[in-house]
C-alpha positions in Angstrom: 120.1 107.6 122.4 117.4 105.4 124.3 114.6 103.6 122.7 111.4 103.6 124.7 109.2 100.5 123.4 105.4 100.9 123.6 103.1 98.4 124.0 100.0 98.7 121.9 97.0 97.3 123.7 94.1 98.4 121.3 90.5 98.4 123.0 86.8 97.9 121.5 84.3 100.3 123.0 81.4 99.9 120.6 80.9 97.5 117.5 78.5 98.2 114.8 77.9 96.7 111.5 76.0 97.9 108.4 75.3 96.1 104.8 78.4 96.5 104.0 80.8 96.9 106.8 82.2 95.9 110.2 83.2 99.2 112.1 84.9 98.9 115.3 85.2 102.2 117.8 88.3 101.9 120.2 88.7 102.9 124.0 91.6 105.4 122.1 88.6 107.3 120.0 89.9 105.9 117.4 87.6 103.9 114.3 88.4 100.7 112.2 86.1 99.6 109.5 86.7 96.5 107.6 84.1 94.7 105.1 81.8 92.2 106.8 83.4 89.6 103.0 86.1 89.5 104.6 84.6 87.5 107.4 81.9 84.8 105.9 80.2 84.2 109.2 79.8 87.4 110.1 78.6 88.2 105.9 76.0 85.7 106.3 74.9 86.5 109.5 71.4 88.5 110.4 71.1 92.0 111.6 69.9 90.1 115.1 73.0 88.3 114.8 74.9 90.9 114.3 73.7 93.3 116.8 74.3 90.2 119.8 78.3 90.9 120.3 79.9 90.8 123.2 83.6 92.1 124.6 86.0 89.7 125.3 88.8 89.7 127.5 90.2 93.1 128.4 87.6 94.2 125.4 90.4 93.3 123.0 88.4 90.7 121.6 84.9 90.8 120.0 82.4 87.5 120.0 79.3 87.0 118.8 77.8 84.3 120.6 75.0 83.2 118.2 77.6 82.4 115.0 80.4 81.7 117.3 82.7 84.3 115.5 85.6 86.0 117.7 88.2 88.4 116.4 90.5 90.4 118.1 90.9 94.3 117.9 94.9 93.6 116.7 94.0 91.9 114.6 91.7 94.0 112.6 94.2 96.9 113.4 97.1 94.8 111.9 94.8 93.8 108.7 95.4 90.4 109.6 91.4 89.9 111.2 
């Protein structure tokens, strides 16, 4: 029997954030929502702030420029922001 390893390369398409929550839409159609507590930055931040994001890399990373705050879709996926 032959194991076939897959590589996980999780995506961002589109980020949007509420009161409460970070919630992160993948490439895959998939959603990930985590509370915006568990980042500080991004708890304090505005709704401006929040809304100013951009995709990093090969949009498996997230930044928002104004708060310098980056975090990386694997990360979130792995609970480990």
């Amino acid at each position: 029997m032959s194991t076939i390893a897959v590589e996980l390369h999780p995506q961002a398409h589109t980020i949007k954030c509420t009161d409460s929550d970070l919630i992160v839409e993948l490439l895959n159609g998939r959603t990930i929502s985590a509370p915006l507590v568990w980042f500080p930055l991004l708890s304090q931040a505005t709704p401006e702030q929040l809304a100013n994001w951009e995709l990093l890399g090969d949009d498996d990373g997230i930044h928002w420029p104004e708060i310098d705050e980056d975090l990386s879709v694997a990360g979130l996926l792995s609970g480990t922001h």
